[in-house]
C-alpha positions as CSV (number, residue, x, y, z in Angstrom):
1,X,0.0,0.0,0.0
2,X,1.3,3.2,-1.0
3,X,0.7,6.3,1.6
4,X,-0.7,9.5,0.4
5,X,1.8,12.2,1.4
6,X,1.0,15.9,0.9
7,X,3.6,18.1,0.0
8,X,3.8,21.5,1.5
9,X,2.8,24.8,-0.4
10,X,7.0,25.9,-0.5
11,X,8.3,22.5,-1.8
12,X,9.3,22.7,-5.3
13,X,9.8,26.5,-5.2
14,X,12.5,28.4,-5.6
15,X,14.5,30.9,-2.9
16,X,13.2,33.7,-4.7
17,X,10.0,32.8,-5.2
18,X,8.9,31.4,-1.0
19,X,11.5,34.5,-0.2
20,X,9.2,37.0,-1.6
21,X,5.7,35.7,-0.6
22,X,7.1,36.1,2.6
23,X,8.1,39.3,2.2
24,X,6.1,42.1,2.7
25,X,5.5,45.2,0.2
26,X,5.4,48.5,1.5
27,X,1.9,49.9,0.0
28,X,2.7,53.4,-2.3
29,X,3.1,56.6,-0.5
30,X,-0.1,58.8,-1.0
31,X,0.3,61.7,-3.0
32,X,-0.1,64.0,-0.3
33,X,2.6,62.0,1.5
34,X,4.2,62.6,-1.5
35,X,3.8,66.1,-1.7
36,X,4.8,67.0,1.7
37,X,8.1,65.1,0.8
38,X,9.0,67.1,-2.1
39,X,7.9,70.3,0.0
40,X,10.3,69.5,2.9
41,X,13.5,69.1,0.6
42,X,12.6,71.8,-2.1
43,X,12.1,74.6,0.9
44,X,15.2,73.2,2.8
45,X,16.7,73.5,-0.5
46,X,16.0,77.6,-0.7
47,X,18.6,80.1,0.6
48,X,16.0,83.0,0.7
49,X,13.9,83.7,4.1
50,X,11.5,80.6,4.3
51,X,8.5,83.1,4.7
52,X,4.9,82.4,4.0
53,X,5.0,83.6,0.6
54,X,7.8,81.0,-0.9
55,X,6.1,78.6,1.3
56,X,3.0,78.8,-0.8
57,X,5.1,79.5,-4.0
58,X,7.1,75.8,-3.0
59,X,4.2,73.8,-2.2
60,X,2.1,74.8,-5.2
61,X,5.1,73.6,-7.4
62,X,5.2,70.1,-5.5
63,X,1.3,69.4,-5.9
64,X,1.8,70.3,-9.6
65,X,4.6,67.5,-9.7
66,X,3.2,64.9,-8.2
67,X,0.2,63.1,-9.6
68,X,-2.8,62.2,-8.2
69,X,-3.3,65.3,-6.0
70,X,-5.1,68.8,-6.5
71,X,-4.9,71.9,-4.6
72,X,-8.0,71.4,-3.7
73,X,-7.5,67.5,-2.8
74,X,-4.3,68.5,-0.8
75,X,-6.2,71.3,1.2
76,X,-8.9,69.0,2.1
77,X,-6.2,66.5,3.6
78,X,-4.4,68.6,5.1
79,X,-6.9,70.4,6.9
80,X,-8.1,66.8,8.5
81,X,-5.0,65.5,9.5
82,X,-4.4,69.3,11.1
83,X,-7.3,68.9,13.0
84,X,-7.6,64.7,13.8
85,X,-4.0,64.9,14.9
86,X,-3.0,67.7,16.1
87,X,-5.5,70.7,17.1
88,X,-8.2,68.1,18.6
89,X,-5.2,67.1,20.4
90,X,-4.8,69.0,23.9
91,X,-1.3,68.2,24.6
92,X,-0.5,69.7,21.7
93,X,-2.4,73.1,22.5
94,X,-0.7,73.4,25.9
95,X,2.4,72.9,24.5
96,X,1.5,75.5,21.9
97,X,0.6,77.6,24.9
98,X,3.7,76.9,26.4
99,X,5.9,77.6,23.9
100,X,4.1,81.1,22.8
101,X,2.9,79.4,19.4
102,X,-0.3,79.7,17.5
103,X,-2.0,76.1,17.2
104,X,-3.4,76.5,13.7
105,X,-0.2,78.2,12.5
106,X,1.8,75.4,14.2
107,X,-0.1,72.5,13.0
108,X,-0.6,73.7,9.2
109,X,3.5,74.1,9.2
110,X,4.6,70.5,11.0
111,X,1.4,68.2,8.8
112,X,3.1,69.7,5.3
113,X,7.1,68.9,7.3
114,X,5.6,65.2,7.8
115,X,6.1,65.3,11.1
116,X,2.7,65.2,13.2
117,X,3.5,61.4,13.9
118,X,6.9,62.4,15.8
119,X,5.1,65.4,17.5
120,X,2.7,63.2,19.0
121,X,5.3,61.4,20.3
122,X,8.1,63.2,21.2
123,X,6.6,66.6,21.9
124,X,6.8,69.7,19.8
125,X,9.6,71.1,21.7
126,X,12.1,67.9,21.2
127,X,10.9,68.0,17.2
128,X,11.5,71.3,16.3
129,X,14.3,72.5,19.1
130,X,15.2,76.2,19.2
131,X,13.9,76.3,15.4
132,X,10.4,77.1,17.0
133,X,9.7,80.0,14.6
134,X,9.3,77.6,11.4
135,X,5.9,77.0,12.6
136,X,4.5,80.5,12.5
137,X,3.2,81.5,9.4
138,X,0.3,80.4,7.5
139,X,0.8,78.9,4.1
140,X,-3.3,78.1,3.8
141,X,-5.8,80.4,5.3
142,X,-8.2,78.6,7.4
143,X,-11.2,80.1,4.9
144,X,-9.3,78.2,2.2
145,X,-9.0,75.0,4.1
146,X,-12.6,75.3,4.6
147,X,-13.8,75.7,1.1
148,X,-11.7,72.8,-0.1
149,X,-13.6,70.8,2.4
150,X,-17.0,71.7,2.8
151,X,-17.7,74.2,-0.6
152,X,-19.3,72.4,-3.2
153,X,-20.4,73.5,-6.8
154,X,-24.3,74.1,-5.7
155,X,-23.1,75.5,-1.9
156,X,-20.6,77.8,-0.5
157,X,-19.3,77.6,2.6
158,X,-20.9,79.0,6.3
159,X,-18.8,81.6,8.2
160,X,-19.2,78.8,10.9
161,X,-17.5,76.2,8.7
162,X,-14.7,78.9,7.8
163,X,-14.1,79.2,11.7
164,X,-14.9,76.3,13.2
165,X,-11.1,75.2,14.0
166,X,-10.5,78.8,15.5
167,X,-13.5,78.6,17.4
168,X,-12.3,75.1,18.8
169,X,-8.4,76.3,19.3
170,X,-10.1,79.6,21.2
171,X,-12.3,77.4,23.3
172,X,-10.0,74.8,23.9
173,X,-7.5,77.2,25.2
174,X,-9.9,78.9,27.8
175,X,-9.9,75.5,29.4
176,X,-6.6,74.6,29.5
177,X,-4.9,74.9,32.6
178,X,-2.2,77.4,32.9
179,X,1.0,76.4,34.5
């Protein structure tokens, strides 16, 4: 009598081929991911003041280059992860408060540097240093943020949805405790 053996899934493969089922891919970058990327070396690259101006000239250039992403799309992102990670976030605002810095201001600037993940973490003061001041100007007015979100063709936006992060940040801070 002859047995019936079952032979594994790998036998008869090569290296390469069980190596990379094993092997996770990394899933694409985002193009706003990919955006902010380009942003971050292109402005580091400029030898002029870094003020809200080139800001806005730099990061229009890098959603033109990368495919995938409008203004508009960008804008819409950006705002969200602004608010979902960092200004709903009250650590954040009393460190804001702490360190003498406008929430919106500071949030806008560190979501388009990629680096809302390691301010979470580490804190805002360990990220940025002494180099504080990067964070204070406003590349996207919050009006503008709020049209790419809630504006549609047949509606324009509310003065409440144009201030509704403000009003939050303004709020937020009256409840804060001051140390």
């Amino acid at each position: 009598m002859t047995k019936n053996i079952q032979k594994s899934p790998e036998e008869g493969k090569t290296v390469d081929q069980f190596v990379s089922k094993s092997v996770k891919k990394r899933s694409p970058k985002s193009p706003f991911s990919r955006v902010n990327e380009k942003y971050e070396h292109l402005l580091d690259s400029q030898v002029v003041e870094k003020d809200m101006r080139l800001k806005r000239l730099v990061i229009d250039e890098c959603i033109k280059r990368v495919s995938g992403i409008s203004s508009v799309e960008y804008q819409r992102t950006l705002r969200n992860i602004m608010a979902q990670k960092l200004i709903f976030h009250f650590p954040f605002l009393k460190e804001c408060r702490y360190l003498g810095l406008q929430p919106f201001e500071a949030a806008q600037n560190i979501v388009m540097l990629s680096k809302a993940n390691r301010v979470l973490k580490e804190g805002l003061e360990n990220v940025f240093k002494r180099e504080t001041d990067m964070l204070s100007d406003v590349v996207f007015t919050e009006s503008e943020l709020a049209k790419a979100k809630y504006a549609t063709p047949a509606s324009a936006t509310t003065p409440e949805q144009e201030s509704e992060l403000s009003v939050f940040i303004e709020r937020a801070m009256s409840i804060l405790p001051t140390e």
